[in-house]
MIMARTOR-218706 format. One line per 8 residues: for each residue x, y, z negated of C-alpha. Coordinates in nm, 3 decimals. Layout:
BEGIN
X:Y:Z | ...
This chain:
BEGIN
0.000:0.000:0.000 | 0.156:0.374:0.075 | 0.272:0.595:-0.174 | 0.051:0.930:-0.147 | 0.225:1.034:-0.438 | 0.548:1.072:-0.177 | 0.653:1.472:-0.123 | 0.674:1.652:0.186
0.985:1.853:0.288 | 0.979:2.219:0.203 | 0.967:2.288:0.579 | 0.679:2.052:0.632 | 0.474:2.244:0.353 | 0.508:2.565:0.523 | 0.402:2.437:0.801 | 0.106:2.334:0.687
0.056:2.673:0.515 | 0.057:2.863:0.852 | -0.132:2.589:1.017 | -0.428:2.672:0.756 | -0.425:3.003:0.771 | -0.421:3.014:1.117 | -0.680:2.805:1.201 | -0.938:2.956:0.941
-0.837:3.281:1.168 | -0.890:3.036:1.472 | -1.286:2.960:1.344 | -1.321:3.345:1.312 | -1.185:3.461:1.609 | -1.385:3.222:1.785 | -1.753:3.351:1.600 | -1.632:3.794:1.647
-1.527:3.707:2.035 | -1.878:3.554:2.087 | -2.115:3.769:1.853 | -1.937:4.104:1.987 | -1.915:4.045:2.377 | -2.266:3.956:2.369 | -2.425:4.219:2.135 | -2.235:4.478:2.284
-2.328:4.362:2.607 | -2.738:4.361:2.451 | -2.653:4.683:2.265 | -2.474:4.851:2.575 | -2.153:4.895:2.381 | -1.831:4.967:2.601 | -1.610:4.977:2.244 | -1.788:4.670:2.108
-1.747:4.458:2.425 | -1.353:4.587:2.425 | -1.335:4.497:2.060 | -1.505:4.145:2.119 | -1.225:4.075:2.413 | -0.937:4.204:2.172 | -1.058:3.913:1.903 | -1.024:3.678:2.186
-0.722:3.800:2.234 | -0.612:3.661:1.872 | -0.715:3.328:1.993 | -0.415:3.361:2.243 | -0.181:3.473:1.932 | -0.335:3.202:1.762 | -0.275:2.918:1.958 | 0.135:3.050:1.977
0.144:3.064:1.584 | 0.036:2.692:1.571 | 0.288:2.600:1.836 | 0.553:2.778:1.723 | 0.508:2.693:1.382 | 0.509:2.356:1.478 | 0.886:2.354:1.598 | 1.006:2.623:1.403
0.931:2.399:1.092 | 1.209:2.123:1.230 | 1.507:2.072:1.085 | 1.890:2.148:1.250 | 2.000:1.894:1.486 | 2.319:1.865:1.698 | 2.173:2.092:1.988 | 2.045:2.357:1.726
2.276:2.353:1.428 | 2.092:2.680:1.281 | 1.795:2.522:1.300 | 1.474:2.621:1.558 | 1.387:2.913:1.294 | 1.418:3.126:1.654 | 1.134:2.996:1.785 | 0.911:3.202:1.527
1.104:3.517:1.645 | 0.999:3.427:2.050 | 0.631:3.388:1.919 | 0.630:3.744:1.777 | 0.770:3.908:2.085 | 0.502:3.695:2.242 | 0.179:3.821:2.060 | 0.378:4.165:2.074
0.306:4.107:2.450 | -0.019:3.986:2.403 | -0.148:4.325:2.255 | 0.014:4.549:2.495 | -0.137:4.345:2.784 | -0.468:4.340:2.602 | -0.452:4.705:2.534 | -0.378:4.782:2.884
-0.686:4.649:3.002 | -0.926:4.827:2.780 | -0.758:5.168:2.843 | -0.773:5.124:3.253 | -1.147:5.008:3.164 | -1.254:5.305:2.956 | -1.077:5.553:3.127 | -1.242:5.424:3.428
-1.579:5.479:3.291 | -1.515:5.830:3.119 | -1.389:5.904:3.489 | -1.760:5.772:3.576 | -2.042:5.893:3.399 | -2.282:5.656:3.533 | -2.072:5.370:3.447 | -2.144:5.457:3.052
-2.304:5.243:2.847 | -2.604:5.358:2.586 | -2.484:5.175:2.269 | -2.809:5.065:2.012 | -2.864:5.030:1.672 | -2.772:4.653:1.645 | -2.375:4.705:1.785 | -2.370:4.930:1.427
-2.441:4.608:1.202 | -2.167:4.386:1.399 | -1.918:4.628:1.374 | -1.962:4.656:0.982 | -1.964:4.299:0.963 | -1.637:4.244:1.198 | -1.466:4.494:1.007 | -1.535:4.293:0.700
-1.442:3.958:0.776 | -1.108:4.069:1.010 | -1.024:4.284:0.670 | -1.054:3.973:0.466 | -0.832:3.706:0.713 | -0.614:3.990:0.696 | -0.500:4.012:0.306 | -0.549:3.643:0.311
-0.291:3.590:0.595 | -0.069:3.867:0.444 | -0.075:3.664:0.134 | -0.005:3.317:0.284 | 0.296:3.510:0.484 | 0.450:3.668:0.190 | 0.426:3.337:0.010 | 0.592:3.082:0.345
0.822:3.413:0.440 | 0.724:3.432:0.807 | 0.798:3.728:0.986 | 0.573:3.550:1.300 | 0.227:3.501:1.060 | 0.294:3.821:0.943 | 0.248:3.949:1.291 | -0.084:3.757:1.346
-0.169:3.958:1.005 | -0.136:4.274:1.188 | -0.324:4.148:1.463 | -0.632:4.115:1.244 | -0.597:4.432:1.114 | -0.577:4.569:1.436 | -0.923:4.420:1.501 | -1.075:4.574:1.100
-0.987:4.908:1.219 | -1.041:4.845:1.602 | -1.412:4.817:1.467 | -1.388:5.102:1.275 | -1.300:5.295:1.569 | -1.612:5.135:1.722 | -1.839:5.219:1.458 | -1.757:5.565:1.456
-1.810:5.596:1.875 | -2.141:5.425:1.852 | -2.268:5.626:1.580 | -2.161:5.954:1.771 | -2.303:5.792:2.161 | -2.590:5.721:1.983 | -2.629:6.083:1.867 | -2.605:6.201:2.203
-2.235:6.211:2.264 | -2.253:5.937:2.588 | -1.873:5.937:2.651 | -1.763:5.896:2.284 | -1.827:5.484:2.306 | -1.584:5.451:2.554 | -1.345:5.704:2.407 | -1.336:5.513:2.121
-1.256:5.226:2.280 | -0.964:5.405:2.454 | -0.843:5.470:2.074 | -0.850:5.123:2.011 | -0.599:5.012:2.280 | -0.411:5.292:2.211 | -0.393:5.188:1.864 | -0.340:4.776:1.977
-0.050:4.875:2.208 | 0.097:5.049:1.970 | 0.108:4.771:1.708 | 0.208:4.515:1.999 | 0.511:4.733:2.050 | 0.610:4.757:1.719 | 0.609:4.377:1.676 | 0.749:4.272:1.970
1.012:4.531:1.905 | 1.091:4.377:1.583 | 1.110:4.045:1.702 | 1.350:4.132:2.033 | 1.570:4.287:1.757 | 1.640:4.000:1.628 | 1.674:3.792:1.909 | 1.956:4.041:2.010
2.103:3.929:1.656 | 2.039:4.294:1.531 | 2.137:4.291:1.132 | 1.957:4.310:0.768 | 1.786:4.578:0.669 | 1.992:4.888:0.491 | 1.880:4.835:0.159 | 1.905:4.467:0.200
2.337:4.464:0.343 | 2.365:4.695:-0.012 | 2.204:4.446:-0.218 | 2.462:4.161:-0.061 | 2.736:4.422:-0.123 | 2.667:4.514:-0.508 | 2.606:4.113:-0.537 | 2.915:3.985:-0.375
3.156:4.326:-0.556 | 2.984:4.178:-0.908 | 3.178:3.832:-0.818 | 3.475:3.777:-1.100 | 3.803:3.753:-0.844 | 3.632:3.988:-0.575 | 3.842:4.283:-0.566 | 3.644:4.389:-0.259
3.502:4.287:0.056 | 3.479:4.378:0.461 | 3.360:4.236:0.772 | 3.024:4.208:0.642 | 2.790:4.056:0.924 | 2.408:4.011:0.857 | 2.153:3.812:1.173 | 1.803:3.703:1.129
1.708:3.310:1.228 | 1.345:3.353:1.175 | 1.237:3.428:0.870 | 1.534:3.370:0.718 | 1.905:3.546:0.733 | 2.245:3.465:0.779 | 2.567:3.622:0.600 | 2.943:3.626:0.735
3.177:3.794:0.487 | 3.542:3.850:0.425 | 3.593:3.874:0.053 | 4.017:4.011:-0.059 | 4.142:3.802:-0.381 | 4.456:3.843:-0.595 | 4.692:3.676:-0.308 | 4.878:3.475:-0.613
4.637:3.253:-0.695 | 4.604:2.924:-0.598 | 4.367:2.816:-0.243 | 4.154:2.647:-0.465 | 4.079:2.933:-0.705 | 3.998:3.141:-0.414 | 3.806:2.879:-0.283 | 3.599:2.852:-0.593
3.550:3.252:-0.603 | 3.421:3.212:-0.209 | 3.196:2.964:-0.361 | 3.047:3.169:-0.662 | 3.004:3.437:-0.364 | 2.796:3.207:-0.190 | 2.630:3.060:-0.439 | 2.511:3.394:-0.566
2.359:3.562:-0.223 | 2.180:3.188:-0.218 | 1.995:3.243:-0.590 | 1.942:3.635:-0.575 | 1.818:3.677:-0.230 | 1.584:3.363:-0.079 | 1.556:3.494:0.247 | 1.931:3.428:0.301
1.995:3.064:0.412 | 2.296:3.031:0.446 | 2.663:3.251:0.419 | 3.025:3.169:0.535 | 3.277:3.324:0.317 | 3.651:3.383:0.450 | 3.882:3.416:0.146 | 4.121:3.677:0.242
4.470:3.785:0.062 | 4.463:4.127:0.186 | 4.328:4.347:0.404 | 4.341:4.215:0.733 | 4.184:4.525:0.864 | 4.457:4.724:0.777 | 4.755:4.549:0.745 | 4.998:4.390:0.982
4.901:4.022:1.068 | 5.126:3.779:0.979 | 5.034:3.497:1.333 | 5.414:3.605:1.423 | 5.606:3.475:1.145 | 5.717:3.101:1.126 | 5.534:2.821:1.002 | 5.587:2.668:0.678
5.815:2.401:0.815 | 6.045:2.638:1.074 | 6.118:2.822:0.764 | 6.181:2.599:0.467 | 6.440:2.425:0.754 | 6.582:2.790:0.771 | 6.601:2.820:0.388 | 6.765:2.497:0.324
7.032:2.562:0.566 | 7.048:2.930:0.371 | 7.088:2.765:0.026 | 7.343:2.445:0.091 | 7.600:2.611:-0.121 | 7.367:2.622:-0.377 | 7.399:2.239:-0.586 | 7.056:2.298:-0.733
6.854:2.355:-0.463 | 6.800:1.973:-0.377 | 6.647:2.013:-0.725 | 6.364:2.221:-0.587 | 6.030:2.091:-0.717 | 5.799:2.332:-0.518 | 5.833:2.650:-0.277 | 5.511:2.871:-0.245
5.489:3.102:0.068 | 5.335:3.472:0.086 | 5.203:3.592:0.388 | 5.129:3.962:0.310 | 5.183:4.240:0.528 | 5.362:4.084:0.788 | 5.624:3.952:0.595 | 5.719:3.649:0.307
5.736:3.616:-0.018 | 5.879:3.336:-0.122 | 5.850:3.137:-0.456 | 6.086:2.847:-0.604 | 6.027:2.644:-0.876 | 6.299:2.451:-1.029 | 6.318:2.218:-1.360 | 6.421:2.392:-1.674
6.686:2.100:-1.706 | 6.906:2.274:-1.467 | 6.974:2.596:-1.643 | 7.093:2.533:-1.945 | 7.114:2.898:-2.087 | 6.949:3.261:-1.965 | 7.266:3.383:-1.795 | 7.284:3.028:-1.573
6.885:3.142:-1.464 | 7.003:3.484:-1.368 | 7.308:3.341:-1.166 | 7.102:3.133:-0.980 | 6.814:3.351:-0.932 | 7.029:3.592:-0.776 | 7.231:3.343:-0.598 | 6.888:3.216:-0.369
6.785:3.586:-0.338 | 7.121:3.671:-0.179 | 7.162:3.361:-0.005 | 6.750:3.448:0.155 | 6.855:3.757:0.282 | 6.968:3.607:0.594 | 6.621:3.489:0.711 | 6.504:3.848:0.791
6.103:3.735:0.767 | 6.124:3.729:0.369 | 6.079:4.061:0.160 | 6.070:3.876:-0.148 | 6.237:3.576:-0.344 | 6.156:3.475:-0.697 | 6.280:3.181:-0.897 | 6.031:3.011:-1.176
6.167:2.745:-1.411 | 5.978:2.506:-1.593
């Protein structure tokens, strides 16, 4: 027998967050496009028959959300290793596109018929009651999507919000030109409706805008690269940070920073302090999925890079060819190398068991600095015994 008791993913249960939502808005869109085409077309409504096409319009937006949802809740795979959280982004350009287009047709429509004056239409009394009731229900799917939105974080369903809204004050626009046609003001129905697509195209180029932004990998927010800057500076180790690159991937975010460290300590301890960085930008902001840290010793911004000098093994042959004279150097336990600046600094450890008193340490300390100075690369030599 199954186990119902077994949990979905995280990514399955948003998607079946959006899918609810969006088909309750599905249900209504269907009931507004049908009541208001045909009671505007009984109550001689231009603005009500252009507000009844607009909610069919949502169907359109609709029917992206679901798809879109539907593979933007997959996991990464080989061929998209950031995961498909993209294909959210294409649906908002989409419905973006969807009002404009929509909007483009009303306004040729009513312009047409203020250019017309026969072509208006005498709006009646029962276009008033469907416009109070659209604006009430397309008010409603519209906190209730907001809310479902805010909870899943999806820039796309927070789109299709918009889109409802559009249609709550759409109708208000519509109420208010078939109260004044109906006073005697014939052309103000179809003005009204002109507002309307004004007012849809408007909020389709907004969206889409937002959503090509991203696509062309635009970054965070201001507000929201300070908050990763005061949160990464706050990082014990961080002495301070550049190369800060923000991208949206859907809903979420992505982070590349270079973080400078005390260039002493070990790779692991800087490793660890690229880790805390990490970790923190994870727990304090949860739209931000993921961050690559690059642990830097100084500022490679400013300072000469080091790609020119030679590789750990060219130069510890160089040095041991420097320091054969030297009978304790095949004693040599450990040699750290410094690339800062363009040049070395070079660190020797040797057992305590071959100095036996402080003079013989600072005979031989100056005897491997002096004996260094022939590989021109190194600015600095110290000797550590232990």
């Amino acid at each position: 027998m199954p186990d119902s008791s077994v949990a979905i993913s995280p990514q399955e249960s948003r998607y079946v967050a959006i899918r609810n939502v969006t088909l309750v808005g599905v249900i209504s869109n269907v009931i507004l496009s049908v009541v208001k085409i045909i009671f505007g077309w009984i109550g001689q409504s231009q603005a009500l028959i252009a507000d009844g096409l607009h909610s069919l319009s949502d169907l359109v937006s609709d029917g992206v959300v679901l798809v879109a949802a539907r593979f933007s809740s997959q996991d990464a795979d080989a061929e998209h290793p950031y995961g498909h959280g993209r294909f959210e982004t294409v649906a908002t350009v989409l419905v973006g596109l969807i009002l404009i287009a929509v909007a483009m047709g009303m306004l040729w429509d009513s312009t047409m018929r203020v250019l017309n004056p026969d072509s208006l239409l005498q709006p009646t009394e029962i276009t008033l009651a469907i416009a109070v009731v659209s604006i009430l229900l397309k008010e409603a799917l519209y906190h209730y999507t907001v809310y479902v939105a805010d909870r899943v974080r999806s820039q796309m369903l927070r789109a299709n919000a918009w889109h409802h809204r559009s249609d709550a004050v759409s109708s208000v626009v519509v109420l208010i030109g078939v109260a004044g046609s109906m006073a005697g003001a014939a052309w103000l129905d179809a003005a009204a409706a002109m507002v309307v697509a004004i007012m849809i195209a408007h909020i389709g180029w907004s969206l889409g805008g937002e959503g090509l932004r991203q696509l062309v990998d635009t970054g965070l927010a201001r507000h929201q690269v300070e908050k990763i800057k005061t949160l990464i500076r706050h990082v014990e180790g961080v002495r301070t940070l550049h190369a800060l690159r923000t991208r949206h991937m859907g809903e979420n975010a992505l982070v590349d920073v270079h973080i400078l460290v005390n260039p002493r300590i070990s790779v692991s301890e800087g490793h660890h302090i690229g880790d805390r960085v990490r970790a923190k930008l994870l727990q304090q902001m949860p739209e931000i999925v993921d961050v690559t840290v690059h642990v830097d010793p100084e500022d490679d911004q400013h300072h000469e890079a080091s790609l020119a000098l030679p590789s750990r093994h060219e130069l510890i042959g160089q040095l041991q060819q420097c320091w054969l004279h030297i009978g304790v150097a095949a004693a040599i336990e450990h040699i750290s190398l410094h690339y800062l600046s363009g040049r070395l600094n070079v660190d020797i450890y040797l057992p305590l068991s071959v100095a036996d008193d402080l003079q013989t340490v600072q005979q031989l300390s100056v005897a491997f600095k002096l004996a260094t100075q022939q590989v021109t690369e190194v600015r600095e030599v110290r000797v550590f015994f232990s």
